[in-house]
N, C-alpha and C positions, 0 to 999 in steps of 0.2 A: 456205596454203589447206588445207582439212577435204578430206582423204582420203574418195573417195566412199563407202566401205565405214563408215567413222564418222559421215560425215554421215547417211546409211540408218537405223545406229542411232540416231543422235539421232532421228531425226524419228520413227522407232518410237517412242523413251521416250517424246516429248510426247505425240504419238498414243493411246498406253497411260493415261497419263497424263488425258489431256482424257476418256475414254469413262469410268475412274474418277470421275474430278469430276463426269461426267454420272451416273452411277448412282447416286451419292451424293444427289444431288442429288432425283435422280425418287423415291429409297426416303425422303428425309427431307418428300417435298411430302407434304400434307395429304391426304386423299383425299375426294371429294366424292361423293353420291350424291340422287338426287330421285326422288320420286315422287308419285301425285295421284292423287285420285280426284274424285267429283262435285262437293266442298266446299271441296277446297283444294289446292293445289301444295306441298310440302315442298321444301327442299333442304336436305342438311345437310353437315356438312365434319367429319371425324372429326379428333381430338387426344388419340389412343392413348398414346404416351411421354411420360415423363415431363419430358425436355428441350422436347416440341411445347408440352406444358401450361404449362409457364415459359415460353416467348415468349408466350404466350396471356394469362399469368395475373401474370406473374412472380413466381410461386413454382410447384411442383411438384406442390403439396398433398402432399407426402411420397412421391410414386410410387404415391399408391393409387387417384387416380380418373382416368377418362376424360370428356375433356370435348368435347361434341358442339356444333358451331356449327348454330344453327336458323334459317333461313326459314321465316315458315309466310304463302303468300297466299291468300288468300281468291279465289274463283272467284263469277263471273256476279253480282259485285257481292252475293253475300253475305254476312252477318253471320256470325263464328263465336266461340264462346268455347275458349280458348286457356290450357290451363295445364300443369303439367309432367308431372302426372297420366296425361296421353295419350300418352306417352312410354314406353316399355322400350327396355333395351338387351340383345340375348339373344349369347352366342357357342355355336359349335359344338362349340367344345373339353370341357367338360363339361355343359352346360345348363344353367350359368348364368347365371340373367337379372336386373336389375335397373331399378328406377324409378330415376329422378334426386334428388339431396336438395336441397334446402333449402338457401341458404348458412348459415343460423341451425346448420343440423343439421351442420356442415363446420365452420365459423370461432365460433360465438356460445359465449355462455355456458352456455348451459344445455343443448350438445350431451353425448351419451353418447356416451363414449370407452370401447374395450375395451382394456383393458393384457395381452398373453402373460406370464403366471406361468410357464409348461414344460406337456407334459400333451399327449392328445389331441384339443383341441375342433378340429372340424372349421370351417373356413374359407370353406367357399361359400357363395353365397347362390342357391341352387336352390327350385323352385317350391311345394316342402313344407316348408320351414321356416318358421322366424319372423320375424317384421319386423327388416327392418336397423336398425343402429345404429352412430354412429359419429361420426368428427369431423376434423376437419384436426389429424394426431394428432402433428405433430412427431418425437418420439422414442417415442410411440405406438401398438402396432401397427394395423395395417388395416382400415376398419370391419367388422362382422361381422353375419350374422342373430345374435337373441337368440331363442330360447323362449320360448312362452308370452305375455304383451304386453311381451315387454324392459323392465320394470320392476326396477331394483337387480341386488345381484350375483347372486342368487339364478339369473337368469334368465340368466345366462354362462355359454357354452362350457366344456367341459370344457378345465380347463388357464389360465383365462382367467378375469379379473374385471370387472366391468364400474361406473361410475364416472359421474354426473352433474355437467360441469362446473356448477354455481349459484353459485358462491361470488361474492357482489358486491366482496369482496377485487380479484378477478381483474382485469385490465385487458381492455379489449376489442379484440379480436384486430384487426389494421389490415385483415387481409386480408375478411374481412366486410364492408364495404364497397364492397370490390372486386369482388368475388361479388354480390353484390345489385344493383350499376349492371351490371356485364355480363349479369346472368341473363336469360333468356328473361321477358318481362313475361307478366301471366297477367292476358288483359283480354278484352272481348268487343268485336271489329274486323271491318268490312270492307274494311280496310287492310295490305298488309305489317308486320310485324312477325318482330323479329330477334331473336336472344341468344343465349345460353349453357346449356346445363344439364351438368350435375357426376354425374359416376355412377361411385357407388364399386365400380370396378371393377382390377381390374389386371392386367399382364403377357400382355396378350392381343394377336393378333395380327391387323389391320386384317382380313385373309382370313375368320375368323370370323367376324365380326362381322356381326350383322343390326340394325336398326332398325326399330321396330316403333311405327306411333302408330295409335290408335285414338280413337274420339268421335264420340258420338253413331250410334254401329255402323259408321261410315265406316273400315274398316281399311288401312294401307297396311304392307305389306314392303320394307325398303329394305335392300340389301349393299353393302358397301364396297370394292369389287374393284380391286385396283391395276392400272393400266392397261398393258398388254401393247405 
């Protein structure tokens, strides 16, 4: 027979043990938030990390984007038009904010990829720079704003070159596909409607994060707050 003094301990370890597994658990769940105004109900469910984005996706998209899961219902039986347009993603941490891309702009062929040469181009995509650019870049760094209209390398970051995959050489990326049947559809419904949208963002933490959809001047603010 277990000495009571060791059996105590044991039942500490498991103890110790299980409230581990529980925190694990609650820090690796999804986080969800909703909001609504006169037109419609939102809910969305955030997929920050890069291991959330692989169950989601199965693949990672390289650790560069976030990927937000969308409800969007229509209220009092009306019509609304629905596309990804209406969407930003802003965090706290420096004021960077981002639209969602395109799978075409992420997996297709004739995304613009930015390669790191060494140097100092700056890395965010903040409210005064230039439109993003970018791709499911593999061993590629992370997509980037460009200057100017992101046209050629001309318009790359300092330190950095910038590159239109076109080559019909290339094979077409599997994952494009994949991305396009999950993405949020862009229709005009007075119906639920579900998906995905991709926003090259990274290493940010749920706490900052806001969501922001706008249309037709209907604005909503939505935060990601892990649940206490």
């Amino acid at each position: 027979m277990m000495p009571m003094r060791g059996a105590g301990i044991a039942l500490a370890l498991v103890w110790a043990a299980s409230q581990g597994a529980a925190r694990n658990n609650a820090s690796n769940k999804p986080l969800e938030t909703r909001g609504e105004n006169e037109s419609v109900v939102i809910t969305a469910t955030l997929y920050a990390k890069p291991e959330a984005v692989k169950e989601v996706l199965g693949s990672d998209l390289g650790g560069h984007y976030i990927v937000v899961a969308i409800e969007v219902t229509p209220r009092y039986g009306k019509e609304v038009a629905i596309t990804r347009d209406d969407f930003v993603l802003k965090t706290d941490k420096d004021g960077e904010r981002s639209g969602p891309f395109a799978p075409s702009q992420i997996a297709g062929r004739g995304a613009m990829v930015v390669r790191q040469t060494g140097g100092a181009g700056g890395t965010g995509m903040h409210d005064n720079d230039g439109p993003i650019v970018g791709g499911y870049p593999g061993t590629i760094g992370p997509p980037r704003r460009m200057g100017g209209d992101g046209i050629g390398d001309a318009g790359a970051p300092a330190g950095a070159e910038a590159k239109t995959r076109t080559g019909s050489h290339e094979k077409e990326d599997p994952m494009l596909g994949v991305l396009k049947q999950k993405e949020l559809p862009e229709t005009k419904t007075d119906k639920p409607v579900s998906g995905l949208l991709y926003f090259p963002m990274e290493k940010q933490k749920a706490k900052d994060l806001e969501l922001r959809y706008a249309a037709s001047g209907d604005k909503i603010a939505m935060r990601f707050r892990p649940e206490k």
